[in-house]
PDB file of N, CA, C and O in Angstrom:
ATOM      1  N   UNK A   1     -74.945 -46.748 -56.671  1.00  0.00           N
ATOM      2  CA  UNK A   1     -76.387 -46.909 -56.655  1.00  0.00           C
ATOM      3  C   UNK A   1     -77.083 -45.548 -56.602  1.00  0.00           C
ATOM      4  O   UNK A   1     -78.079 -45.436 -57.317  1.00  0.00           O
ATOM      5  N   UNK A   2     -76.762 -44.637 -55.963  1.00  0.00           N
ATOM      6  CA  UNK A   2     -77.453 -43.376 -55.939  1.00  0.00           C
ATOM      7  C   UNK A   2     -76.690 -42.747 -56.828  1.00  0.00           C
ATOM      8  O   UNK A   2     -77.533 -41.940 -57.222  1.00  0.00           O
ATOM      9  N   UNK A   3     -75.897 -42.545 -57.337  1.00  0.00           N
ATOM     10  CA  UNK A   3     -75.340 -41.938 -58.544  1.00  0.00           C
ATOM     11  C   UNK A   3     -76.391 -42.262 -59.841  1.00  0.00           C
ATOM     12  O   UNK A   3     -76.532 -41.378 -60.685  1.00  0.00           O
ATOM     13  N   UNK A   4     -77.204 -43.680 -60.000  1.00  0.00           N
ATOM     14  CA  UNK A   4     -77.964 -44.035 -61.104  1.00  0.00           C
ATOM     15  C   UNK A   4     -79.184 -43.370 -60.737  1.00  0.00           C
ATOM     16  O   UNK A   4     -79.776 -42.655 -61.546  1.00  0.00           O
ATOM     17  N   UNK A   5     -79.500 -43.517 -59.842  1.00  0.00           N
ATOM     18  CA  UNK A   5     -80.946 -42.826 -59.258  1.00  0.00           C
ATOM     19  C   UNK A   5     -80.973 -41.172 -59.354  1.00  0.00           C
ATOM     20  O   UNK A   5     -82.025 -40.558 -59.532  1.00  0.00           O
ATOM     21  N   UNK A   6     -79.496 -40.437 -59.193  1.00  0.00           N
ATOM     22  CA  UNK A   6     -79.671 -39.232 -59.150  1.00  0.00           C
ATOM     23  C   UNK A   6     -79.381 -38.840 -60.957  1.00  0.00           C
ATOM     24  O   UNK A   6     -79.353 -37.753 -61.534  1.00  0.00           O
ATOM     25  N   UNK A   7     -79.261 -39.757 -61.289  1.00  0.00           N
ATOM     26  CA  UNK A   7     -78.911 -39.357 -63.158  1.00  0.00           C
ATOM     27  C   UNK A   7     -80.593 -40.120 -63.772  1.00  0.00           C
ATOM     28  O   UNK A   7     -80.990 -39.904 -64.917  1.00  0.00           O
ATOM     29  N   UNK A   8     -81.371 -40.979 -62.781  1.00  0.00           N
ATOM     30  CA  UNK A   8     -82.622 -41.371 -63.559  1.00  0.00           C
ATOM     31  C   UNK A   8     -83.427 -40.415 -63.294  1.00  0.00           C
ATOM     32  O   UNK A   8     -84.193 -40.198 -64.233  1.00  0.00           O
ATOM     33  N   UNK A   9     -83.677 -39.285 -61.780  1.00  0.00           N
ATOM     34  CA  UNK A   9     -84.399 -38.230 -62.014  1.00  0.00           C
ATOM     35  C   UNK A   9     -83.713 -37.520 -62.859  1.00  0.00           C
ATOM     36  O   UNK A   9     -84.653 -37.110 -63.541  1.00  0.00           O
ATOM     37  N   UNK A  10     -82.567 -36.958 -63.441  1.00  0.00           N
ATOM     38  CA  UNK A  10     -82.029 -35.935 -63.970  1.00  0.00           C
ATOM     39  C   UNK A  10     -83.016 -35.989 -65.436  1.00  0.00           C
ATOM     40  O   UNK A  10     -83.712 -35.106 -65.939  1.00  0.00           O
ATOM     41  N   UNK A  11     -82.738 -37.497 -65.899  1.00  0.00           N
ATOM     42  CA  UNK A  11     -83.020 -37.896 -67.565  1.00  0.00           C
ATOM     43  C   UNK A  11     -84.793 -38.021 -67.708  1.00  0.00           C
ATOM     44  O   UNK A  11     -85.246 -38.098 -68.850  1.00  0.00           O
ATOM     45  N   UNK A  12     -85.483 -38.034 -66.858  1.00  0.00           N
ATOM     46  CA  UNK A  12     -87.071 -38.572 -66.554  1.00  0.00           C
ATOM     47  C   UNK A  12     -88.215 -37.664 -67.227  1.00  0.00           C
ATOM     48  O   UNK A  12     -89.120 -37.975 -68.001  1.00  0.00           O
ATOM     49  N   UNK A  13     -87.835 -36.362 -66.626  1.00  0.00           N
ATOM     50  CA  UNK A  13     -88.479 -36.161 -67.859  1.00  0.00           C
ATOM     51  C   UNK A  13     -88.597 -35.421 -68.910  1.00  0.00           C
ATOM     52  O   UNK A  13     -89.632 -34.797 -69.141  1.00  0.00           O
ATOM     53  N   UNK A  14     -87.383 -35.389 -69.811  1.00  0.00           N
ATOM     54  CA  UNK A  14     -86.952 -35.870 -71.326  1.00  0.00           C
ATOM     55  C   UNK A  14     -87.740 -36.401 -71.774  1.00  0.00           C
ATOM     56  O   UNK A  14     -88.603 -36.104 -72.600  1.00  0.00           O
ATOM     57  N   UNK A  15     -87.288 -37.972 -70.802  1.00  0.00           N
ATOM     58  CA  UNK A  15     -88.269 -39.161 -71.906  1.00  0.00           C
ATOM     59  C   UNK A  15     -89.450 -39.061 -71.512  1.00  0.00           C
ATOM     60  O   UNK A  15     -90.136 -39.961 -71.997  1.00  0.00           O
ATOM     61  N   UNK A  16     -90.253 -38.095 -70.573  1.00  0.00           N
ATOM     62  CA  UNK A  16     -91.243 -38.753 -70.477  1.00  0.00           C
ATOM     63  C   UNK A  16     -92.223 -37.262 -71.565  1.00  0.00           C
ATOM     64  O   UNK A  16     -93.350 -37.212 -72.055  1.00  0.00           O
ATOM     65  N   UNK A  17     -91.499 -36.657 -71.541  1.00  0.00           N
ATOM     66  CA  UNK A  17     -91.830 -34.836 -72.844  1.00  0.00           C
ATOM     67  C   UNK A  17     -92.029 -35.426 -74.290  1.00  0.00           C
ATOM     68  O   UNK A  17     -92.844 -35.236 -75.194  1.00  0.00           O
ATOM     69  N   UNK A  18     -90.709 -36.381 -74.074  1.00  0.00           N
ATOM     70  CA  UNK A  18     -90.891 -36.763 -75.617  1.00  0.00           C
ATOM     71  C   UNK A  18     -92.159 -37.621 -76.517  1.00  0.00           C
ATOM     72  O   UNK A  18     -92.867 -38.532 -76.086  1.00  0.00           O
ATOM     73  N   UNK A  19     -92.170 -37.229 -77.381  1.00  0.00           N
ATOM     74  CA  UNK A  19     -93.277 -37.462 -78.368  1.00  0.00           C
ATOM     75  C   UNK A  19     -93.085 -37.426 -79.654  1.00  0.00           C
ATOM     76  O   UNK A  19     -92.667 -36.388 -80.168  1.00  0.00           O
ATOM     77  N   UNK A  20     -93.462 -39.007 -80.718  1.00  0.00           N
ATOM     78  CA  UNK A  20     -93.447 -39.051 -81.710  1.00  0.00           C
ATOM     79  C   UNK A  20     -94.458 -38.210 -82.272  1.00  0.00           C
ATOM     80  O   UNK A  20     -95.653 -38.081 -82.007  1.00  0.00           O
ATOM     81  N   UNK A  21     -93.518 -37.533 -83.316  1.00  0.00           N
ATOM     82  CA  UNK A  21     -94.210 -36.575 -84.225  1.00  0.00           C
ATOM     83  C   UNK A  21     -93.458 -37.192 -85.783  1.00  0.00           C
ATOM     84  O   UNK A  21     -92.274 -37.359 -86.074  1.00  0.00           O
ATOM     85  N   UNK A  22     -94.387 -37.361 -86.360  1.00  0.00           N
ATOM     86  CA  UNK A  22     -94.627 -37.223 -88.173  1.00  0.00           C
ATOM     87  C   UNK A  22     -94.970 -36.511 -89.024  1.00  0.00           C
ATOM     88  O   UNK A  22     -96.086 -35.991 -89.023  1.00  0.00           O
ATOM     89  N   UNK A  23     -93.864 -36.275 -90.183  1.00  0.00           N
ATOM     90  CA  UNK A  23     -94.779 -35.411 -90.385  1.00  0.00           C
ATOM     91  C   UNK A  23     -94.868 -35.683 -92.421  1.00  0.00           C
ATOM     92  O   UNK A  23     -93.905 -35.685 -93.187  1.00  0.00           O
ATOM     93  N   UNK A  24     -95.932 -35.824 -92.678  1.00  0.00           N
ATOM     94  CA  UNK A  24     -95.323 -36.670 -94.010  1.00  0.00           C
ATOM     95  C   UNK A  24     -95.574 -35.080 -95.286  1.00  0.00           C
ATOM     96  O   UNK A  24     -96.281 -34.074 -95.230  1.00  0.00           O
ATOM     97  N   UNK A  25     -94.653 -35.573 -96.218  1.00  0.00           N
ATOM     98  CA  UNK A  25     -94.711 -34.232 -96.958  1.00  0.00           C
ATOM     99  C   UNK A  25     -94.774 -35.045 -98.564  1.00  0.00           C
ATOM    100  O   UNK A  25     -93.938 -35.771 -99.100  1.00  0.00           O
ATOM    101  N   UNK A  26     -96.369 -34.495 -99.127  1.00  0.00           N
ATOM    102  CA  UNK A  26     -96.862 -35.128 -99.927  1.00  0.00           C
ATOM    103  C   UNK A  26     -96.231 -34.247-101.528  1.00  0.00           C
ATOM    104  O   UNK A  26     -95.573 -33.206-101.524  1.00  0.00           O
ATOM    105  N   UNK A  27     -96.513 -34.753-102.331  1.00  0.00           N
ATOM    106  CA  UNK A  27     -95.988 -34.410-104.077  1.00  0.00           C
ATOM    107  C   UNK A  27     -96.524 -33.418-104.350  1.00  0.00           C
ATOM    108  O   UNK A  27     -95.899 -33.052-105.345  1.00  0.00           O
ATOM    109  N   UNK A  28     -97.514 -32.463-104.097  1.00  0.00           N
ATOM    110  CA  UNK A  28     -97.682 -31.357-104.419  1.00  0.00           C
ATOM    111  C   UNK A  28     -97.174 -30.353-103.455  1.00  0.00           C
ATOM    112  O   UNK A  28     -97.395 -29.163-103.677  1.00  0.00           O
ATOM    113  N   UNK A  29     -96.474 -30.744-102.343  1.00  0.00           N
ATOM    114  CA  UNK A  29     -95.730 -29.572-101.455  1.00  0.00           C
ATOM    115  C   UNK A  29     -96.908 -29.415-100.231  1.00  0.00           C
ATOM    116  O   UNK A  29     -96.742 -28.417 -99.529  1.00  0.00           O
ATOM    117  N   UNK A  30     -97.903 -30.146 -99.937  1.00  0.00           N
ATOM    118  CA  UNK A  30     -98.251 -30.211 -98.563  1.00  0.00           C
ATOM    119  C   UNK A  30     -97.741 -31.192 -97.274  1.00  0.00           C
ATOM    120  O   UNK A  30     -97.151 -32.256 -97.459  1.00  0.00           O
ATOM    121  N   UNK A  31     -98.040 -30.698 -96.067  1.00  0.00           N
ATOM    122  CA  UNK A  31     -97.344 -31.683 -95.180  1.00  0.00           C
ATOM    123  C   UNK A  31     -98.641 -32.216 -94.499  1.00  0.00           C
ATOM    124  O   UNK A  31     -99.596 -31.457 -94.659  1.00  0.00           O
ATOM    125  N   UNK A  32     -98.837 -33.071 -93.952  1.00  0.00           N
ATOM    126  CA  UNK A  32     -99.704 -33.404 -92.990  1.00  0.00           C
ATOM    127  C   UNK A  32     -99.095 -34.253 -91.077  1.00  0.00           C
ATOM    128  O   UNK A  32     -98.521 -35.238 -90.613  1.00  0.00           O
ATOM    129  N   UNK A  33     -99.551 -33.378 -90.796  1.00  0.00           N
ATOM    130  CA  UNK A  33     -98.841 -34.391 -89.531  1.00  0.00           C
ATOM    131  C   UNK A  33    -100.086 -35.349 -88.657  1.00  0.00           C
ATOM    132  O   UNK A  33    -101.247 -35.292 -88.254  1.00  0.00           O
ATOM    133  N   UNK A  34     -98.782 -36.307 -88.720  1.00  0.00           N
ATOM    134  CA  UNK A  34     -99.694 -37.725 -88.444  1.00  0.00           C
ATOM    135  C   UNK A  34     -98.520 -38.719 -87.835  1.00  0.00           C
ATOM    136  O   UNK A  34     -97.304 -38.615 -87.990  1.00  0.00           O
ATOM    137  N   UNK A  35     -99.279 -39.738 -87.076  1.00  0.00           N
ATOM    138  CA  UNK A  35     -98.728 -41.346 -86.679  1.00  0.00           C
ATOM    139  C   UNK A  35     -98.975 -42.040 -87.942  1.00  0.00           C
ATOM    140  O   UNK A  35     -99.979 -42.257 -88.621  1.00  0.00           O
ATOM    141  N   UNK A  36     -97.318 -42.407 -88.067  1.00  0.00           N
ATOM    142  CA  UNK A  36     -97.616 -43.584 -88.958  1.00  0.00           C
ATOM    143  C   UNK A  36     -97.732 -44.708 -88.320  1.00  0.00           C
ATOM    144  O   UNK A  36     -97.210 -44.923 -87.226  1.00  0.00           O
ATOM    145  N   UNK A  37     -98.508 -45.606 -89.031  1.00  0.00           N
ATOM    146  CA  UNK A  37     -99.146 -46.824 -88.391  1.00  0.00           C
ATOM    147  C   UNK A  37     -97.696 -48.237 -89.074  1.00  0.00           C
ATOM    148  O   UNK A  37     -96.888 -48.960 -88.491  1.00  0.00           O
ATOM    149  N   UNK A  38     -98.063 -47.992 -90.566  1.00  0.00           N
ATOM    150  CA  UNK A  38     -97.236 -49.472 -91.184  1.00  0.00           C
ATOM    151  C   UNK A  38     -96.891 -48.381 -92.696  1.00  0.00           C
ATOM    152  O   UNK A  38     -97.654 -47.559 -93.204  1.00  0.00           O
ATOM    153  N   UNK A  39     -95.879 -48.651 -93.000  1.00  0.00           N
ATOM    154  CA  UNK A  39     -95.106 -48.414 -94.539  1.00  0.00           C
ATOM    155  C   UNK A  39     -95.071 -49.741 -94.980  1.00  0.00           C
ATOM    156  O   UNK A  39     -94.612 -50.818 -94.597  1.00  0.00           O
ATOM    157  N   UNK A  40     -95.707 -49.296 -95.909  1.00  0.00           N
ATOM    158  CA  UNK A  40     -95.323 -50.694 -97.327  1.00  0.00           C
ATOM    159  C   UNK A  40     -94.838 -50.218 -98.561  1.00  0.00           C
ATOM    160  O   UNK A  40     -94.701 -49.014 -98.780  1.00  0.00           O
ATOM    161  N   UNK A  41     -94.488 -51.378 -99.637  1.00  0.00           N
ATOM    162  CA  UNK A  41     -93.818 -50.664-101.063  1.00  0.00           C
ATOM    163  C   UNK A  41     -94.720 -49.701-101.249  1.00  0.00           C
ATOM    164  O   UNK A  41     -94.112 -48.635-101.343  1.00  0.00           O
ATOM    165  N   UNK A  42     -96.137 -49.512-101.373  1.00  0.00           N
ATOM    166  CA  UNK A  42     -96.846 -48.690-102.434  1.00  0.00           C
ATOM    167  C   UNK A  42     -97.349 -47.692-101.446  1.00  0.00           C
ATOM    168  O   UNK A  42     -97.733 -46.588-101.832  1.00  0.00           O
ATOM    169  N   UNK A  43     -97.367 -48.087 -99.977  1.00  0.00           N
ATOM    170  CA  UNK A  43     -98.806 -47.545 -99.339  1.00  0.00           C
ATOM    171  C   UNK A  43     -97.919 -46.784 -97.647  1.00  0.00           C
ATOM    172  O   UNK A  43     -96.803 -47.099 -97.232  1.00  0.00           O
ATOM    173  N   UNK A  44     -98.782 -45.886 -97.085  1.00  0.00           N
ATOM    174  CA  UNK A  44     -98.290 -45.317 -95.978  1.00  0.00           C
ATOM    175  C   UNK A  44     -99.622 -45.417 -95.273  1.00  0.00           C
ATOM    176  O   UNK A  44    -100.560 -44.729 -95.676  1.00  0.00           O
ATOM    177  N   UNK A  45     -99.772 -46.305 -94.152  1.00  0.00           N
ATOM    178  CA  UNK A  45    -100.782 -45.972 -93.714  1.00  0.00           C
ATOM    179  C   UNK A  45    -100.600 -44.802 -92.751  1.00  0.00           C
ATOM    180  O   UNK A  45     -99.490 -44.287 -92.883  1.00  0.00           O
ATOM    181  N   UNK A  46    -101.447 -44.175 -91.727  1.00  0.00           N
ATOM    182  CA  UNK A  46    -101.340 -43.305 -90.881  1.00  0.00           C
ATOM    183  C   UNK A  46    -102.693 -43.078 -90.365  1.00  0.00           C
ATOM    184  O   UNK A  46    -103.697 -43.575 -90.873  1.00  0.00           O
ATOM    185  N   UNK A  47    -102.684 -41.844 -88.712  1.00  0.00           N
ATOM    186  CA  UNK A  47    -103.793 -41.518 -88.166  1.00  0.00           C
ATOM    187  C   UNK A  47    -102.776 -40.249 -88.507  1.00  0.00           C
ATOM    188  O   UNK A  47    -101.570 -40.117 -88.713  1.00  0.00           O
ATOM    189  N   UNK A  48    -104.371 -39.080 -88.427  1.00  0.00           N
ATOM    190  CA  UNK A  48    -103.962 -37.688 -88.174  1.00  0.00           C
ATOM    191  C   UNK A  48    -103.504 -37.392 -86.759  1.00  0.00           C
ATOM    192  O   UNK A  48    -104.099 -37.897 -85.807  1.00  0.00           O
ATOM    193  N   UNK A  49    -102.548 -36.653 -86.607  1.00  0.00           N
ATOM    194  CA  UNK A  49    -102.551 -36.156 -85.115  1.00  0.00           C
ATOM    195  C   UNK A  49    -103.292 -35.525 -84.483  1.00  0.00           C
ATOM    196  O   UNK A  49    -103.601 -35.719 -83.307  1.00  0.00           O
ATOM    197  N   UNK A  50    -103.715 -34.582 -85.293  1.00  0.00           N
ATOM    198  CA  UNK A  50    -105.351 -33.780 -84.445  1.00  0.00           C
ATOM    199  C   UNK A  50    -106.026 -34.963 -84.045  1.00  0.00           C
ATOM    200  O   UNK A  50    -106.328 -35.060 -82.855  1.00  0.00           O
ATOM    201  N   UNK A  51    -106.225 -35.594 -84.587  1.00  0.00           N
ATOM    202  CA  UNK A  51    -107.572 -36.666 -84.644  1.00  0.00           C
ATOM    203  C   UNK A  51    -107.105 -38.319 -84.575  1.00  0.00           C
ATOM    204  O   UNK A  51    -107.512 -39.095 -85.440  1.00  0.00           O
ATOM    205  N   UNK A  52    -106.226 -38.771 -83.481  1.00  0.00           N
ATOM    206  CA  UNK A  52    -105.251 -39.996 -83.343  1.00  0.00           C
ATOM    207  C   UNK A  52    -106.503 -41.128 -82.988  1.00  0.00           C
ATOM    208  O   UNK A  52    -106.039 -42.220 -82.660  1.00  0.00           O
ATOM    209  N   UNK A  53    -107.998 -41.060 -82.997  1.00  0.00           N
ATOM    210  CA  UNK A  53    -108.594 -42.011 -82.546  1.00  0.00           C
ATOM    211  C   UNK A  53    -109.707 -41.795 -84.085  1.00  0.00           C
ATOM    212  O   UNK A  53    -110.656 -42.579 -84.078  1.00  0.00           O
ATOM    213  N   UNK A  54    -109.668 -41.180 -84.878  1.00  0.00           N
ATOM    214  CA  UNK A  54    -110.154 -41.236 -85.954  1.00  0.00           C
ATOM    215  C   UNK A  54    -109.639 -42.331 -87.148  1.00  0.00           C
ATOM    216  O   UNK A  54    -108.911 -43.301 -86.938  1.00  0.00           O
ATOM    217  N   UNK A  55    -110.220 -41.910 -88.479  1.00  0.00           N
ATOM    218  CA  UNK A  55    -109.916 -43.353 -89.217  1.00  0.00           C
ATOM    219  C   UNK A  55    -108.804 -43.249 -89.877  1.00  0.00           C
ATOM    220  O   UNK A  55    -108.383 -42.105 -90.047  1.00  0.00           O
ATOM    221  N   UNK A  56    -108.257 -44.048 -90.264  1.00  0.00           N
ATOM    222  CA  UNK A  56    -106.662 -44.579 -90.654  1.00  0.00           C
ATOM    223  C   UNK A  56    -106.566 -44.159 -92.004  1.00  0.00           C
ATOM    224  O   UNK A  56    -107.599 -44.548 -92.547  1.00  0.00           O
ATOM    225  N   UNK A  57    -105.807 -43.528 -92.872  1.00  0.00           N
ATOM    226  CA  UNK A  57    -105.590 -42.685 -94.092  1.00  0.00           C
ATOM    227  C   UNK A  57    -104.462 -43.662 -94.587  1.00  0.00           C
ATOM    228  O   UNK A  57    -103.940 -44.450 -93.798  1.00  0.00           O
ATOM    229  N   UNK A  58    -104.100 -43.594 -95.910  1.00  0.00           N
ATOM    230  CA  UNK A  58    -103.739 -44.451 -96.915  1.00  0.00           C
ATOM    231  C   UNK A  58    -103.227 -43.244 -97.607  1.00  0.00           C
ATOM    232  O   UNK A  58    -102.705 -43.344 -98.717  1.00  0.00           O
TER     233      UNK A  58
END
């Protein structure tokens, strides 16, 4: 029991640092980094990361 507890502070915060990052790299050789929201056949939606409460890009 304290063996799990002394390996859940060890691992804590890792997970708690970690952060999804995207970063999509478009056909003329730019990248933009962003949350993707949903992938479909044709379409990528996403938010910018600067701007994660702004409007949703296609």
């Amino acid at each position: 029991m304290m063996r799990k507890f002394i390996l859940l502070l060890l691992f804590l915060p890792t997970v708690l640092g970690a952060a999804a990052q995207d970063v999509i790299r478009r056909a003329d050789g730019t990248q933009v980094e962003a949350r993707v929201l949903e992938i479909d056949a044709r379409e990528v939606r996403f938010k910018r990361r600067s701007n994660p409460q702004g409007p949703t890009y296609v």
